[in-house]
VOGU-3710 file (C-alpha; in Angstrom, 3 decimals, decimal comma):
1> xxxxxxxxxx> 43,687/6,979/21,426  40,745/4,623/19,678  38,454/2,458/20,626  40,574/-0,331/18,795  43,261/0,542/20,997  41,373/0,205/24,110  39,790/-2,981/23,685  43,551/-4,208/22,424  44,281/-4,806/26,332  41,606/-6,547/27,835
11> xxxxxxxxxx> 38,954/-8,839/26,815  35,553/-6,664/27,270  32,469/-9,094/27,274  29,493/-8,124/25,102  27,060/-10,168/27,760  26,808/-10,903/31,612  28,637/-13,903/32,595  25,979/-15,642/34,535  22,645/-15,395/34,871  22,724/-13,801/38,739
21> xxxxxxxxxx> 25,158/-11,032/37,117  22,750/-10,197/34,153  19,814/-9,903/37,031  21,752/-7,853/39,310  23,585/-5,190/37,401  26,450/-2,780/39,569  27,476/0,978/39,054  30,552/2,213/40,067  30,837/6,137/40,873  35,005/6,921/41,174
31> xxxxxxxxxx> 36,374/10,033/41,269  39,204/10,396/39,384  42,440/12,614/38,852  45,759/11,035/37,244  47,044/7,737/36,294  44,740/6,905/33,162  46,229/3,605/31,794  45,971/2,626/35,556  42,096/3,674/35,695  41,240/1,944/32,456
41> xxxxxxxxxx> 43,038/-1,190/34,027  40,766/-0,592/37,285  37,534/-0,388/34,719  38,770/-3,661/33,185  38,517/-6,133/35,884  35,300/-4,064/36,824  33,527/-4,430/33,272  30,446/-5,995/32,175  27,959/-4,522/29,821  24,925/-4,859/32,133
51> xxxxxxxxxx> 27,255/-2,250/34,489  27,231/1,219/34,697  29,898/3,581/35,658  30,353/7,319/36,316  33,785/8,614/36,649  34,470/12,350/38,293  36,978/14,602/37,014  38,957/16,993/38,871  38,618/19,987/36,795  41,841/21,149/37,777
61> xxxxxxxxxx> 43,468/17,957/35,408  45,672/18,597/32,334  43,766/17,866/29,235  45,595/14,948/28,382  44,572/13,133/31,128  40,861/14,789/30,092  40,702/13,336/26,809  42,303/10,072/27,483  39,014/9,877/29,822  36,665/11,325/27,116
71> xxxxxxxxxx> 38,030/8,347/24,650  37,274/5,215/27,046  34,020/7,357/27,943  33,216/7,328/23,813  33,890/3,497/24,020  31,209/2,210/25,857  27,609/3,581/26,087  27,568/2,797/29,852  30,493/4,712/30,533  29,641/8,802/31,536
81> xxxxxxxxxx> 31,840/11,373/32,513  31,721/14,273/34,670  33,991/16,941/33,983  34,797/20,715/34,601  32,473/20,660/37,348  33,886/20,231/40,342  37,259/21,416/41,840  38,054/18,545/44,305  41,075/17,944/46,442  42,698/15,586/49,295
91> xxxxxxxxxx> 40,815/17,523/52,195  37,804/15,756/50,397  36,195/19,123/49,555  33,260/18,574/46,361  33,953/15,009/46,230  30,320/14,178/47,743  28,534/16,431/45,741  30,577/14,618/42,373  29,366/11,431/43,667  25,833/13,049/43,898
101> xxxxxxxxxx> 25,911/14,092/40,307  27,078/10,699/39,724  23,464/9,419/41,429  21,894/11,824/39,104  23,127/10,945/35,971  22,373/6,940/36,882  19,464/7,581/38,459  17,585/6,555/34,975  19,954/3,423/34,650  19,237/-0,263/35,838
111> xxxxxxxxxx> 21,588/-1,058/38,126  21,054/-2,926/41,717  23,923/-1,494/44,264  26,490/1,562/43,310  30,082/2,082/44,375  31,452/5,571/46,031  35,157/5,081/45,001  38,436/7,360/44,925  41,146/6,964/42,171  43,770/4,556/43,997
121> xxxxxxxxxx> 40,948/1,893/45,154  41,663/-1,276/43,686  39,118/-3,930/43,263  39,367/-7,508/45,002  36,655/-9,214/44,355  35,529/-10,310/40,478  32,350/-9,059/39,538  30,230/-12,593/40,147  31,563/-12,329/43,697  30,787/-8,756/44,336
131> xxxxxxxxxx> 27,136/-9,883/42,990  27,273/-12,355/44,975  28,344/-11,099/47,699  25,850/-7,906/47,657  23,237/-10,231/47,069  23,141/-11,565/50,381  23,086/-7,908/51,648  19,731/-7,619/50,800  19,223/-4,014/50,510  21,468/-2,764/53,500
141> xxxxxxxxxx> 24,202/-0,385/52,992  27,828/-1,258/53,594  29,305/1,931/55,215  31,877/2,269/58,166  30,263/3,748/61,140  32,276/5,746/64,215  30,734/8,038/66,754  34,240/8,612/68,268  34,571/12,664/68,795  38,412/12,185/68,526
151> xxxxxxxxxx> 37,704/11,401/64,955  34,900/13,348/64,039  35,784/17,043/65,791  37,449/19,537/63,609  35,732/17,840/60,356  32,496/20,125/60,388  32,196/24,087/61,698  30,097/24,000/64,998  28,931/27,350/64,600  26,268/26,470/61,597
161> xxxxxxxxxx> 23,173/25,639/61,911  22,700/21,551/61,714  19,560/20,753/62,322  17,028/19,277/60,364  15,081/22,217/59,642  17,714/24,485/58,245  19,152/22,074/56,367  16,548/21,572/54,260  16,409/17,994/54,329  12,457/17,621/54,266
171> xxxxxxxxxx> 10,872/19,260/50,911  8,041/17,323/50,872  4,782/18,469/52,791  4,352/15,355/54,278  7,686/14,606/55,282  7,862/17,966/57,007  4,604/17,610/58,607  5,671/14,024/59,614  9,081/14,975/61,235  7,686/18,151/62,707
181> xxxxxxxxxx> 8,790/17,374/66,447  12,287/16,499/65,354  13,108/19,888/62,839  15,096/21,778/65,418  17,152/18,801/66,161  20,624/18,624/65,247  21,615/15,864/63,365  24,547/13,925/64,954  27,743/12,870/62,994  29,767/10,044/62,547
191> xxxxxxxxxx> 32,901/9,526/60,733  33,454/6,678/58,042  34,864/6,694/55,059  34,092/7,770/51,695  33,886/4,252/49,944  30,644/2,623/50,731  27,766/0,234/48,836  24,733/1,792/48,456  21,514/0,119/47,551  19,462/1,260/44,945
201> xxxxxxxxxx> 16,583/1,855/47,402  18,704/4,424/49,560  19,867/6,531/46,588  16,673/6,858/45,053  15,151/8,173/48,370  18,404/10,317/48,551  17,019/11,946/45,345  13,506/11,914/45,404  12,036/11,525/49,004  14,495/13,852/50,975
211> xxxxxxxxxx> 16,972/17,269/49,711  20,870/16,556/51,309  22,403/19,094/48,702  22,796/22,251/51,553  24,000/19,798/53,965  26,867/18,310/51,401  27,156/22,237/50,489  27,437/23,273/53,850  29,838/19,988/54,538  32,026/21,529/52,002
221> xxxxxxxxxx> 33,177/24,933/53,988  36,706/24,456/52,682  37,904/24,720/55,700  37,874/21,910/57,597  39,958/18,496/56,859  38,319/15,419/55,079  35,058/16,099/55,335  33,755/13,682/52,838  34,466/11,277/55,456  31,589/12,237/57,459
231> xxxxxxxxxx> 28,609/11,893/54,973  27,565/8,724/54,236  27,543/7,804/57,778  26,131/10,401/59,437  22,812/9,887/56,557  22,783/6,072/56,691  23,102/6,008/60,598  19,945/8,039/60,701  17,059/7,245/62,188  14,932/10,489/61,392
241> xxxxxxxxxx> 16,091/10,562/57,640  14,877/6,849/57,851  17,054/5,864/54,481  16,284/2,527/53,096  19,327/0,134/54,551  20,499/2,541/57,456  21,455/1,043/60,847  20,290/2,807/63,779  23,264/4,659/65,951  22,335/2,670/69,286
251> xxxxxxxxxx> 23,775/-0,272/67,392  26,732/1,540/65,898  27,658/3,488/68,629  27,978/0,691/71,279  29,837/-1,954/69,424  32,575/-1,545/67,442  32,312/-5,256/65,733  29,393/-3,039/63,086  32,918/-1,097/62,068  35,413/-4,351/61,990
261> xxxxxxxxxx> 32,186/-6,223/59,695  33,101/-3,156/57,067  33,375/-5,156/53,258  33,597/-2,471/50,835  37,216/-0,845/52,016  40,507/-2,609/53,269  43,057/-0,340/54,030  45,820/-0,537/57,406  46,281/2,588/59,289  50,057/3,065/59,837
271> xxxxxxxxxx> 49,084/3,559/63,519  47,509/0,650/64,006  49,206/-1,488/61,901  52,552/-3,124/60,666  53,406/-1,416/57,487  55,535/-3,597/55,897  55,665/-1,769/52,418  57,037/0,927/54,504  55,729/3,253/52,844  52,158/5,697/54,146
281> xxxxxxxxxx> 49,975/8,065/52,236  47,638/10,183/54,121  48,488/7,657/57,293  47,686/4,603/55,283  49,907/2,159/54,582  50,511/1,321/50,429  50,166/-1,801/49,606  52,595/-3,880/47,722  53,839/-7,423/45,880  54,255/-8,767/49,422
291> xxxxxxxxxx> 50,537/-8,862/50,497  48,956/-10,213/46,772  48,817/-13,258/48,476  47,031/-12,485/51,712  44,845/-10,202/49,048  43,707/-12,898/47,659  42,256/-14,053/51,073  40,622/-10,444/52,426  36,548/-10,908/52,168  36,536/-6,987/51,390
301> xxxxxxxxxx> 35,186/-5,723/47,895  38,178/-2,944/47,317  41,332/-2,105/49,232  43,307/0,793/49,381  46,366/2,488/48,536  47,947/0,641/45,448  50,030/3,180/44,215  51,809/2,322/40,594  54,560/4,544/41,384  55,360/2,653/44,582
311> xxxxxxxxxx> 55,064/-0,701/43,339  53,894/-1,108/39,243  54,954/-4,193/39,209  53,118/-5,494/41,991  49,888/-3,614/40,684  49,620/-5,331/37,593  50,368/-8,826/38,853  47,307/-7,922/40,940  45,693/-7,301/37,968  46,406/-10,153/35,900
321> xxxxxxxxxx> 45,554/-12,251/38,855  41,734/-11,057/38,903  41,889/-10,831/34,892  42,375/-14,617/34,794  39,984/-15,299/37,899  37,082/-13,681/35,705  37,505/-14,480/32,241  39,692/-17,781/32,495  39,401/-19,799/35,992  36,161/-21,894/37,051
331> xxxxxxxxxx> 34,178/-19,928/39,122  34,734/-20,929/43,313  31,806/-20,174/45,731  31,736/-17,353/48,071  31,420/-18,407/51,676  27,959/-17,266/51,512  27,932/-18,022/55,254  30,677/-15,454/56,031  28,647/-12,619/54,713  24,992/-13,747/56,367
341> xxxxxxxxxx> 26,373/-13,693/59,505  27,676/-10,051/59,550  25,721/-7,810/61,311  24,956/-5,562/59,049  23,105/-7,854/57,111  22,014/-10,413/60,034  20,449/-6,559/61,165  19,055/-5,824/58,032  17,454/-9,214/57,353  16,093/-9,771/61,177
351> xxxxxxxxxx> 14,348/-5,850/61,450  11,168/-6,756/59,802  10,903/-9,844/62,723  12,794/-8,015/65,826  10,604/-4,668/66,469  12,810/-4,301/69,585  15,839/-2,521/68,530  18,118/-3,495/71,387  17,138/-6,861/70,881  17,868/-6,376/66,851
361> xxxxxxxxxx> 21,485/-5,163/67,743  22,517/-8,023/70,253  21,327/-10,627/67,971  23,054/-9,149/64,707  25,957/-9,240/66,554  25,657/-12,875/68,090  25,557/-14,027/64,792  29,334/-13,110/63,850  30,311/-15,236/67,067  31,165/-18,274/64,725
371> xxxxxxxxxx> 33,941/-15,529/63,285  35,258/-13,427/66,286  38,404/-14,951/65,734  38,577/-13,628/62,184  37,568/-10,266/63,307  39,996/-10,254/66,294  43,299/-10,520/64,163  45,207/-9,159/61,775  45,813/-11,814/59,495  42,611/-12,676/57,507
381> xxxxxx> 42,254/-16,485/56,836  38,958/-15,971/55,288  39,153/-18,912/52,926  39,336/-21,463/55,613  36,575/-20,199/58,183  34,005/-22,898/57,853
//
C-alpha cells in the first residue's frame, strides 16, 4: 500500500483550517489492534498537519495489519508508531503504560491537549469544534470520576503496598521533602474510564515533576479485570500528586453531576440503558444507523462502540457526515455556553478566585443549573439548549 493510495480516499490538508486550529494543535494517543481501513478512516476526519498522533500496537497482531500501520505511519511525519512493545488485551492490561510511551514520544511535539483512545472510538466532533471546545477548558482535564467501591473493588490487589512512598511517585528531593507527612498514605482509587483529555500541563508534570511508571506497573498484575480503568482518575483526582487540571475528590465524590458533565466518551451501558441496536460488547451497547441522527446532537468529543462488522454501513455514513462537516459545510458555532458552565471547567476557571474548596465545588456545580434538564435525560437535545 502507497502513500498515493492513501491520500486517494480522503482529502488531507497541508495547513490548519483556521487560525484558532493552527494556535492550538491536538494529539491523539489510540491504541490499536484490527480493522486498518477503519483506523485510517478514524485518522481522516481527525487530520490536520499541525496534529500529532501516536498509535499503539498490540504486538500480538498479524503483520499485515503491522505493515498496513507502518505505511500510513511512513505517510505523514506526524504520524509515530509503537509496535512490538506491549502485549495488551481486553482486561486493559499494558494499555496505560502504551499510552505513556505515547506521552514520551510527543513529549518533544507542539501540541495543546492529547487524546487516550481505544481502537473502536469514533470521533464526533470536527477538529475546529474539538479546539474549540477544549479551548474553553482552559487547562482542566476531562476524565470520568467514580469513588463507588462496587465499581472499583476487584480492579487492583489489596495486598500491595499503595502508598505514596513505595510507589515511587516522588523522585525529586524536594517533592519528597515537601510531601513528607503524606508518604505512608495510601493513595485512594477511583474508577473512570480509559478515554480522557489531558492538558499539556498535566502530562508534562506526569513526566518530569513526578515517577507513575511502578504504580501503572504494579496496576498491571494481570490479574485483575480492566484495570486501565482506574488510572487516570485515581492521578487527576489527586490532591497530593497536585497534577495541573485535577479536581479534588471532595467534589467528585459527593456529586455525581462531575461524572454526567463527562465530554470526551459517550457510550450507553446495556444496564442502564435502552439498547436499541440490540446488540452489547463488554456491557456496552453498539451503536448503529439508527442513532446518526441523535449523534449529531451529543456535545461529547468521541463515542463508543461503532463496530463495522455490526453495522458498516452505518459507520461510514457517519463518516461521510463529519467528512463533509470539515472540509465542505460552513463552519456553525459551538454553544460555547454549554461547555463554560460545566463544572469541570466552571471549577477549573473559579480555583484561582474561590480558595475555599467546598465553596469551589457548590458553585461549579450551580453553574450547570441552566442545563439539569439536559443532564437529567436520556435524549440529548444539545443543539437547542439556549
Amino acid at each position: 500500500m502507497t502513500c498515493e493510495d492513501i491520500k486517494s480516499r480522503g482529502e488531507y490538508v497541508n495547513k490548519a483550517q483556521s487560525k484558532i486550529e493552527s494556535q492550538f494543535p491536538l494529539a491523539f494517543a489510540r491504541s490499536v489492534y484490527k480493522d486498518y481501513y477503519i483506523i485510517e478512516t478514524m485518522f481522516l476526519l481527525s487530520f490536520a498537519p499541525q496534529n500529532q498522533y501516536c498509535f499503539i500496537i498490540d504486538k500480538k497482531q498479524n503483520e499485515k495489519f503491522i505493515e498496513q500501520m507502518k505505511s500510513l505511519a511512513n505517510c505523514f511525519p506526524n504520524v509515530y508508531l509503537i509496535t512490538d512493545k506491549f502485549d495488551m488485551n481486553e482486561l486493559g492490561y499494558n494499555i496505560n503504560l502504551a499510552y505513556y510511551n505515547c506521552f514520551e514520544t510527543l513529549q518533544d511535539k507542539p501540541w495543546k491537549y492529547i487524546f487516550t483512545l481505544n481502537n473502536d472510538d469514533i470521533q464526533l466532533k470536527t477538529n475546529r469544534e474539538m479546539v474549540e471546545i477544549l479551548s474553553l477548558y482552559n487547562g482542566a482535564a476531562d476524565i470520568l470520576f467514580s469513588a463507588d467501591q462496587e465499581y472499583i473493588k476487584g480492579r487492583y490487589d489489596e495486598h500491595k503496598q499503595w502508598t505514596y512512598e513505595s510507589l515511587n511517585f516522588f523522585n525529586d528531593d524536594t517533592f519528597h521533602n515537601k510531601h513528607k507527612m503524606h508518604l505512608n498514605q495510601n493513595i485512594t482509587f477511583q474508577k473512570g474510564y480509559v478515554e480522557a483529555s489531558l492538558p499539556r500541563q498535566a502530562v508534562d508534570y506526569l513526566l518530569k515533576n513526578i515517577s507513575i511508571t511502578k504504580f501503572l506497573r504494579q496496576v498491571d498484575d494481570h490479574k485483575h479485570f480492566a484495570v486501565d480503568e482506574i488510572v487516570w482518575s485515581t492521578l487527576m483526582s489527586d490532591p497530593i500528586l497536585n497534577i495541573p487540571g485535577h479536581i479534588h475528590p471532595n467534589c467528585v465524590n459527593n456529586h455525581s453531576k462531575y461524572a454526567n458533565a463527562f465530554m470526551t466518551r459517550k457510550s450507553f451501558w446495556a444496564r442502564y440503558s435502552k439498547c436499541n441496536s440490540k446488540n452489547v460488547r463488554h456491557n456496552i451497547c453498539l451503536l448503529n444507523m439508527e442513532q446518526l441522527v441523535n449523534m449529531k446532537e451529543w456535545p461529547h468529543l468521541f463515542g463508543n462502540k461503532f463496530k463495522a462488522e455490526f453495522d458498516f454501513g452505518g459507520l461510514f455514513c457517519w463518516a461521510e457526515y463529519l467528512y463533509n462537516k470539515t472540509h465542505h459545510h460552513k463552519y456553525i458555532p459551538i454553544n460555547k455556553d454549554f461547555y463554560n458552565r460545566l463544572p469541570v471547567v466552571a471549577y477549573n476557571n473559579l480555583r484561582k478566585t474561590l480558595s475555599i474548596r467546598s465553596s469551589l465545588c457548590q458553585v461549579s456545580l450551580s453553574m450547570m443549573d441552566k442545563y439539569n434538564s439536559f443532564f437529567n435525560t436520556s435524549v440529548l437535545k444539545y443543539n437547542n439548549l439556549n
